[in-house]
N, C-alpha and C positions, 0 to 999 in steps of 0.2 A: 219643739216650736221655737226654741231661742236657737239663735245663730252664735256660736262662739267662736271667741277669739284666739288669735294663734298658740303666744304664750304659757299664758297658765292652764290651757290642755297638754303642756306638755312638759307642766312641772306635776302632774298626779299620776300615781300608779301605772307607771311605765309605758306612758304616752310617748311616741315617739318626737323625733325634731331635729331640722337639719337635714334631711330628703333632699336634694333639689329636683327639680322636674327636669326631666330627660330633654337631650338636646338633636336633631336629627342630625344624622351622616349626609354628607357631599351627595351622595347617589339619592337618597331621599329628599334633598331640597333642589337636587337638578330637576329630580321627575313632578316634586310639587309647583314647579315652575313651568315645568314645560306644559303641566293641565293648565295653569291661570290661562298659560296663551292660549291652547286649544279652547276654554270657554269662549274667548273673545279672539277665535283664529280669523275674521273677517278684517278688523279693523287693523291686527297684527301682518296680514297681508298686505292690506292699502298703505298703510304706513312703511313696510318695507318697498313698496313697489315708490309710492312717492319718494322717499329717499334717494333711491337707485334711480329716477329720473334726476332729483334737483344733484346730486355728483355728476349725472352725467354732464346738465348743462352747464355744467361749472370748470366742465373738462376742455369746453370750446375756446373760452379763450384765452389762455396761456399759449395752444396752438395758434389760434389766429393772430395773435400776437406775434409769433415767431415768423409766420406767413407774411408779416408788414413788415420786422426787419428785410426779410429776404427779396420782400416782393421791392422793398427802397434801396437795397443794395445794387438790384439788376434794373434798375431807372424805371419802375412802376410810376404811372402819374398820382396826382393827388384822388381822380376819381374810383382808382382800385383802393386808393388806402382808405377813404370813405367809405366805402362797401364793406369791407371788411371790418371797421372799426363800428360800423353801424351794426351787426352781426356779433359783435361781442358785447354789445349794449342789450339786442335783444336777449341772448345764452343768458345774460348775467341778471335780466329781468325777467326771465322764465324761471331759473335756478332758486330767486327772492321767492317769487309768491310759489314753487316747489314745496320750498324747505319751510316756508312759515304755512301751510296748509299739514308737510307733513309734522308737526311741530303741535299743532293743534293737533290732528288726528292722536299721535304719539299722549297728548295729554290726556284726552278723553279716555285713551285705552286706560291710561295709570289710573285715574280715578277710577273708572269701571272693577277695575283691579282689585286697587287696596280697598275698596267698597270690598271686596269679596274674603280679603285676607280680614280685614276687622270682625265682618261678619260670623266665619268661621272662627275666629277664634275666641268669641262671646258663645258661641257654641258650644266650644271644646271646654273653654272654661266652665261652661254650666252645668256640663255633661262630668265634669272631676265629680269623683267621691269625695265627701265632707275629709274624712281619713289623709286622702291623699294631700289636701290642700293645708291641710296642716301640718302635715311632716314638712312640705314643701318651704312652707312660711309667704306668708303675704307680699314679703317685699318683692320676691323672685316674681310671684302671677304679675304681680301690677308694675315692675319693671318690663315685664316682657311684655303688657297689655299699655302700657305708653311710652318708653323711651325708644322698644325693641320696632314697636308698628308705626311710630312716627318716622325710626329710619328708614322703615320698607316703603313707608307714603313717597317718602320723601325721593327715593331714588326712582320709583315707578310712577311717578308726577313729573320730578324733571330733570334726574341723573338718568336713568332711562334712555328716554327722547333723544336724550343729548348722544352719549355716547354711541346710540347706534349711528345717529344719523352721523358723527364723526366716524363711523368706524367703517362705513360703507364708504365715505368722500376718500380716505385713507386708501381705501383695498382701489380703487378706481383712480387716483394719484399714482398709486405704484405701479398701476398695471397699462397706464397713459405712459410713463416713462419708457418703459423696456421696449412698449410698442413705436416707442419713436426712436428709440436705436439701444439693442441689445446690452450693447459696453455699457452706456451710460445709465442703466440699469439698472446692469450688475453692478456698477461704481456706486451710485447712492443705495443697493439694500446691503451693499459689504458695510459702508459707512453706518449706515443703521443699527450696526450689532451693540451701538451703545444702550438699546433698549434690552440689551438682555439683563440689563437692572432689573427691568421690570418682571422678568422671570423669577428671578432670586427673592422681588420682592411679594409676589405672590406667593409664593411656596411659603414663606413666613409669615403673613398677612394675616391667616384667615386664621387660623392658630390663636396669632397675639390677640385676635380684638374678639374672640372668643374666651377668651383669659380677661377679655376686657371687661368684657358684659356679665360674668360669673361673679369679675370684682364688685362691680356697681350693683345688683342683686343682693350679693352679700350681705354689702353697706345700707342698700335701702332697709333689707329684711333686719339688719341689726337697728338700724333706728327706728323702726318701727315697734318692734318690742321694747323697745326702752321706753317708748314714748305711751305705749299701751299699760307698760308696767311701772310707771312713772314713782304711782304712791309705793310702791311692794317696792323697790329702786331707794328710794325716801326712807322708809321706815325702816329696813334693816343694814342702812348704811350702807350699800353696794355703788355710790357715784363714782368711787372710784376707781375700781373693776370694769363698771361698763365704760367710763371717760379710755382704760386701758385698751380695753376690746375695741372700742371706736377708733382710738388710736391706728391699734394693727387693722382695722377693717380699710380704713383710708392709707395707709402704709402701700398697702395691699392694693388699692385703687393707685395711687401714686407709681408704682412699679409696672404694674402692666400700661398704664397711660404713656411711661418712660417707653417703657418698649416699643410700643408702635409708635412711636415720636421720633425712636434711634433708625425704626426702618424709612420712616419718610426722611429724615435727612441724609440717608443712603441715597435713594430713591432719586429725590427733584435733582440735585446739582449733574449725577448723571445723564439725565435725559435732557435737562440743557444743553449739555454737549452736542448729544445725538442730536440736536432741529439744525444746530451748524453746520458740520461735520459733511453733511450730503452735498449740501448746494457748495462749499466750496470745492470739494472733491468734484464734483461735475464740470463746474466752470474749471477746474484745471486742467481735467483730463479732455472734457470738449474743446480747451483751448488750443491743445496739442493735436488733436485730433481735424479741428480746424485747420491748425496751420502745413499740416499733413496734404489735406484738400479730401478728406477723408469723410467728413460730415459738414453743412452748413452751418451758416452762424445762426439762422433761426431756431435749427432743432437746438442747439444747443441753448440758447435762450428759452425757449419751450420747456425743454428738461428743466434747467435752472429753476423757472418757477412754478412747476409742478411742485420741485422738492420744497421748496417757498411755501408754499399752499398749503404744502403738506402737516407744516408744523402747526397750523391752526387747530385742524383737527385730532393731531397727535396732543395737543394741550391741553382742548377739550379732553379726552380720554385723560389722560394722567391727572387733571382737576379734579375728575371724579375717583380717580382708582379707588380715593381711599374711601370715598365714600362705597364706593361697591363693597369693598371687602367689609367695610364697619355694618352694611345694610346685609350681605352676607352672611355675614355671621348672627345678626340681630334675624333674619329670616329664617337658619335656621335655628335659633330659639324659639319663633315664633311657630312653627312648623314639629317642634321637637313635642309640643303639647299635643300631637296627634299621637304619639306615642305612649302618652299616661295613661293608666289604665284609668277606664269611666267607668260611669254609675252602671248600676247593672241595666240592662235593658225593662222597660215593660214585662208583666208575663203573659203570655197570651190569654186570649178570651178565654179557652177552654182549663184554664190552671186552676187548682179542685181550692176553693175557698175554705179558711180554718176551719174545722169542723166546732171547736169551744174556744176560749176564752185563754187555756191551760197553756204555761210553756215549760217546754222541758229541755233542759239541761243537757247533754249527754257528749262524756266523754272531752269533754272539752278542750283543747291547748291554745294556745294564741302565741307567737312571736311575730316582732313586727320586722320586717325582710330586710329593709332597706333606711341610711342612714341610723347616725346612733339614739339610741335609745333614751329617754333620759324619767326618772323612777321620779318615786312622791316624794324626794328629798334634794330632787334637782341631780343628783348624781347618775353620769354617763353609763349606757347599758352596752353592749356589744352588739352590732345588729344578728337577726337572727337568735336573741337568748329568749327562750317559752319565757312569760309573765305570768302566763296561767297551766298549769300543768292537772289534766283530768277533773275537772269540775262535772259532777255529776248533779243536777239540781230538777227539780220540777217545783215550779210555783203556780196553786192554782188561785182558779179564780176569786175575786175576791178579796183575797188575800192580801195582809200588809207586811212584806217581807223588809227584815234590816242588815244590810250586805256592810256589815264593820271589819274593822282590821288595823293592823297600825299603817301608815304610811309607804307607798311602793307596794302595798298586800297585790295590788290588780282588782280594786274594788273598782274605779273607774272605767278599767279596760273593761269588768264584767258587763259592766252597764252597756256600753257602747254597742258591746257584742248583741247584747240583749236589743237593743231598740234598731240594729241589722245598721248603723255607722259602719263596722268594721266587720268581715267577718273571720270566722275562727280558720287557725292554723290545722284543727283537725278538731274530730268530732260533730257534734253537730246542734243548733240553736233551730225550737221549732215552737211557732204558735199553731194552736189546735192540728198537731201533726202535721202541718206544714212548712217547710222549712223557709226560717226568711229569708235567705237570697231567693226564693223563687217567689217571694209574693211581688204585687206590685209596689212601684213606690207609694203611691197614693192610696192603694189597701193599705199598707203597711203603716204610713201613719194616720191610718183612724183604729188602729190596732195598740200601738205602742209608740209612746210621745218620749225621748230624753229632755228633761229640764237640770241643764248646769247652772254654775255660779255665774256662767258670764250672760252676754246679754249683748243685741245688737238694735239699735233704733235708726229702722230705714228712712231717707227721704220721703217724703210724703208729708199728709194728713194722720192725726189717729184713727181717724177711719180704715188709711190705705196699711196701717201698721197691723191693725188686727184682723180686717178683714184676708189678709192672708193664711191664716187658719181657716176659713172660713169664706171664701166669697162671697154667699147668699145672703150671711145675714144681714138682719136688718139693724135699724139703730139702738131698739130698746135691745135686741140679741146682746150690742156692741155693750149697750150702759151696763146692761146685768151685769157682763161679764167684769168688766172694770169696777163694778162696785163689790163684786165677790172675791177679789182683790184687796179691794182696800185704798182703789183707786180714787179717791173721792177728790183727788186735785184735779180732774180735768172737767170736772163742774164749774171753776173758777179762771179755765183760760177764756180769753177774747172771742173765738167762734168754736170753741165746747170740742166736734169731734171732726172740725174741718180745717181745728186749727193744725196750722203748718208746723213740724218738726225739723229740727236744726237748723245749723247757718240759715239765719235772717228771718227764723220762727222761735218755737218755745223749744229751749234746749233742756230735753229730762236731763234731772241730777241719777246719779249711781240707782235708787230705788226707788225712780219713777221710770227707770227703762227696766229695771225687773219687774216692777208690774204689769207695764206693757206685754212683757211676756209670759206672766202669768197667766194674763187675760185670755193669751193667744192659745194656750193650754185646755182652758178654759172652753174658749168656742169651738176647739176640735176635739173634743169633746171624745177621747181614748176611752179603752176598755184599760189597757194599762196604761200608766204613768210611771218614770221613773226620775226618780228625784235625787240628785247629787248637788245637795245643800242649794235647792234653789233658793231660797230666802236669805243663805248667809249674806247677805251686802246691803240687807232692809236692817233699817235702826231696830233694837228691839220690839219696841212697843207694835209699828209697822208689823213687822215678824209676825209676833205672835196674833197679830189680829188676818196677817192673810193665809198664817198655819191654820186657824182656828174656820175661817172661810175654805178654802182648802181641803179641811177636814169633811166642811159640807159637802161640796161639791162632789169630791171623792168617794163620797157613801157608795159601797157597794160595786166598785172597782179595786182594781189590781194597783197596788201601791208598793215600787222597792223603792225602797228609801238607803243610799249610799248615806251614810252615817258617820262623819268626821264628828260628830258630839253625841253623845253616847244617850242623851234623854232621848233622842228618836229611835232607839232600838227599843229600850224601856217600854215605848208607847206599841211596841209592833208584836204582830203573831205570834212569830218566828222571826230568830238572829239566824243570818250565818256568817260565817267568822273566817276567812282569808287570811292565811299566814305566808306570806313566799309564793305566792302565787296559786296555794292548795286549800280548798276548801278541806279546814280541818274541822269545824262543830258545826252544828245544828240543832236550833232548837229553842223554847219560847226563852225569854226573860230569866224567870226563874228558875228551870231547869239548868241552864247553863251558869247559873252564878252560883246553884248550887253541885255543881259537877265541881267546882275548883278548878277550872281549866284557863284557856289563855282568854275564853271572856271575862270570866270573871279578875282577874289579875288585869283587864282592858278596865273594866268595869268599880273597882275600887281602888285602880288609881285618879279617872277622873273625877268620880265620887268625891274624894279625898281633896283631892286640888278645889273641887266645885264648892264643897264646904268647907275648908280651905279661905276660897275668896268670898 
């Protein structure tokens, strides 16, 4: 029922960290693209059909322009040049309300859009396994849930719009040229080859600012862990390791920023050239051609400022490249989360409900596949190395089981396995012979509840924090449970259980968001619970008085207790004892301390230290 934090699930017993979430290939963000528009292939049509009208009327008069030289050269009166000049007033006022009609339409589609890519991707997000988003690290989801879908808005709002509608005036520019004389054509698209910058610069683009976005993730994800692990950071002196790592992380962002900064300055001064290059080359070779008697002076004029016109919308398009490539790239990160593997599905109606209460163990391994690994001592594992190797266990019901070991054993991984977070590399994890990847999520936890050290307090009310265990209950449901806790501070807030939590409400301290979650344990009310030092972060006295409630509540339920201090094994059934990832003893308290094995040697050294201090 607690929500944990990235970090220090990934400083216990060989919890992974450092995953990043998959990125999609070119051919998967062409085809995720090419569906947004079939959703919305209507508007996508009108839009290109408006387009391809305001280019054409845009096409008129340059020509008829050319027509008024030619028509004043051969002694046309003033009332033909009237006519015609009135005619390029209407083209150019048709072409206005064209382009700003399609303009709008173009915008409407982007919003309908990025409505649909946010969507989806609160989706995909919801749908990640708790496991996966952890390996992953926080900074990476929520750079790609706001820096990555801000760039996608952003282009499909109004780089979008922009570039098509330039890129259609463009194709209809070129193809007005050749059709008013062949040579002159072919003169301005030879000239043109100065955009093959733009080739070279694509080819490297999508790459760089793919290096880009991996940098900026990094960085978020590394400050966010420092700032989650702020006191642990604090206490054992590490400011200036992570100040190091922050260093290289931004190092790291500096360098790829460089890079895509080295290809735009490739880039712009080239294609400067290239908006010149045409129109004088036309006006030379139609001047010769001219004096030839070869072609008129209007078409040549006409050409001229085709090619003229043309840089508008060639500007447009290269203003945004980079934004295309940076939103590119950022689309497909955002697109790449279709690729994480999700929660498991629902099981269908007819899937055989646990038969008892009993869970069995069997055969067990676990390695975690991807990114490295990192043990209960912060030291890196090799992805792929078993944590757990053959654990054979059955714990019934009832029962108060204590799962110790030294540090790195895989007494957390056990747990996780157990409450169906993660599941095993082989073997198999079963409630009342059921195996949990096949139950449902929501069987599953009125089944089997993990309570960690960490802790999470959602926006809301305390109502809205606990009734998420719980949506039914009601408010004395809400008080019990807070008082069988230990919670007796939210007697004393401003409006009791409507008061507002965080920024700009009542901010719980460290072991008033663990009670909040206790609470929430509480109202969902398991057959098992599994306890990995839930209480470690309550001052003692707190502690012992919500062990001691706890203990009530707990009556006659399944209780493992993951045991980094050794009085809660003392207190339980059965120990089992994890060395290297192998369940090596079994067995209550006293038998094992009288075996002389590695409990008892766990067991009189903290003894020793306890009495000791």
């Amino acid at each position: 029922m607690t929500a944990t934090t990235t970090r220090p699930a990934r400083e216990r017993d060989g919890l992974p960290g450092g995953a990043a979430l998959p990125v999609a290939d070119r051919a998967t963000t062409r085809r995720a693209a090419l569906r947004l528009i079939r959703l919305d292939g209507r508007a996508f049509a009108l839009m290109l059909a408006l387009n391809a009208l305001a280019a054409g009327a845009g096409l008129a008069g340059p020509w008829l322009l050319g027509r008024i030289v030619d028509t004043v050269r051969e002694g046309g009166g003033v009332s033909a040049v009237d006519r015609l000049a009135l005619v390029i007033l209407v083209c150019a006022l048709a072409q206005l309300l064209l382009a700003r009609y399609a303009r709008y339409v173009g915008h409407r589609f982007g919003e309908r859009t990025v409505a649909r890519v946010r969507e989806q991707f609160v989706d995909r997000a919801l749908a990640l396994p708790a496991a996966t988003v952890e390996r992953a690290g926080s900074g990476d989801l929520t750079a790609r849930g706001t820096t990555d879908v801000t760039s996608v808005a952003r282009t499909l709002r109004d780089a979008g719009p922009e570039v098509f509608n330039a890129s259609v005036q463009s194709l209809f520019l070129l193809g007005a040229v050749v059709v008013l004389d062949p040579r002159l054509g072919a003169c301005g698209l030879g000239l043109l080859s100065g955009l093959l910058a733009v080739r070279w610069y694509l080819r490297r683009a999508h790459r760089a600012y793919l290096a880009e976005g991996a940098a900026t993730s990094a960085l978020a994800e590394l400050l966010a862990a420092t700032a989650a692990g702020a006191r642990t950071v604090e206490a054992l002196g590490l400011q200036e390791r992570r100040r190091a790592a922050g260093e290289q992380a931004i190092e790291r962002c500096r360098r790829t920023r460089v890079r895509t900064l080295f290809l735009r300055s490739v880039l712009l001064p080239a294609v400067e050239v290239s908006y010149v290059l045409p129109v004088v080359g036309v006006l030379l070779v139609g001047g010769v051609l001219h004096g030839r008697g070869g072609i008129s002076l209007g078409v040549v004029v006409a050409a001229a400022l085709y090619l003229r016109q043309l840089s508008e919308p060639l500007a447009t398009i290269l203003l945004w490249v980079e934004q295309l490539q940076s939103s590119g790239a950022a689309f497909a990160r955002v697109e790449g989360l279709g690729r994480a593997p999700r929660a498991p599905e629902s099981a269908p109606a007819a899937a055989v409900p646990p038969a008892d209460d009993r869970i069995d163990v069997t055969a067990v391994r676990h390695a975690y596949g991807t990114g490295p690994g990192v043990d209960g001592e912060g030291l890196s594992a090799s992805p792929g190395r078993d944590v757990l190797h053959d654990v054979s266990l059955t714990i019934r019901p009832g029962e108060r089981l204590a799962l110790v070991g030294p540090s790195g054993a895989g007494k957390s991984t056990l747990g996780r396995l157990l409450a169906g977070i993660e599941a095993p590399s082989g073997g198999s994890v079963t409630v009342g012979r059921v195996p949990i990847a096949e139950l449902d999520p929501e069987v599953l936890r009125r089944q089997v509840v993990l309570v960690t050290q960490e802790h999470h307090v959602f926006l809301g009310t305390v109502r809205d924090n606990l009734r998420i265990a719980a949506p039914g209950a009601d408010d004395a449901a809400l008080c019990a449970a807070l008082a069988a806790v230990g919670a007796d501070w939210f007697t004393e807030l401003p409006a009791g259980l409507d008061t507002e939590l965080g920024p700009g409400g009542h901010r719980p301290d460290g072991s008033q968001a663990q009670q909040l979650a206790l609470a929430r344990v509480v109202l969902a009310d398991p057959h098992t619970v599994i306890l990995d030092e839930a209480t470690a972060l309550l001052d003692p006295r707190t502690a012992r008085h919500a062990e001691r409630a706890l203990a009530a509540v707990l009556e006659g339920r399944t209780v493992i207790a993951i045991a980094h201090r050794l009085h809660t094994a003392h207190d339980a059934d059965r120990v089992a004892v994890l060395e290297g990832g192998r369940l090596t003893e079994l067995g209550t308290h006293d038998d094992l301390v009288a075996a002389g094995g590695a409990y008892a040697a766990l067991w009189h050294s903290w003894h020793g230290r306890t009495a000791a201090g």
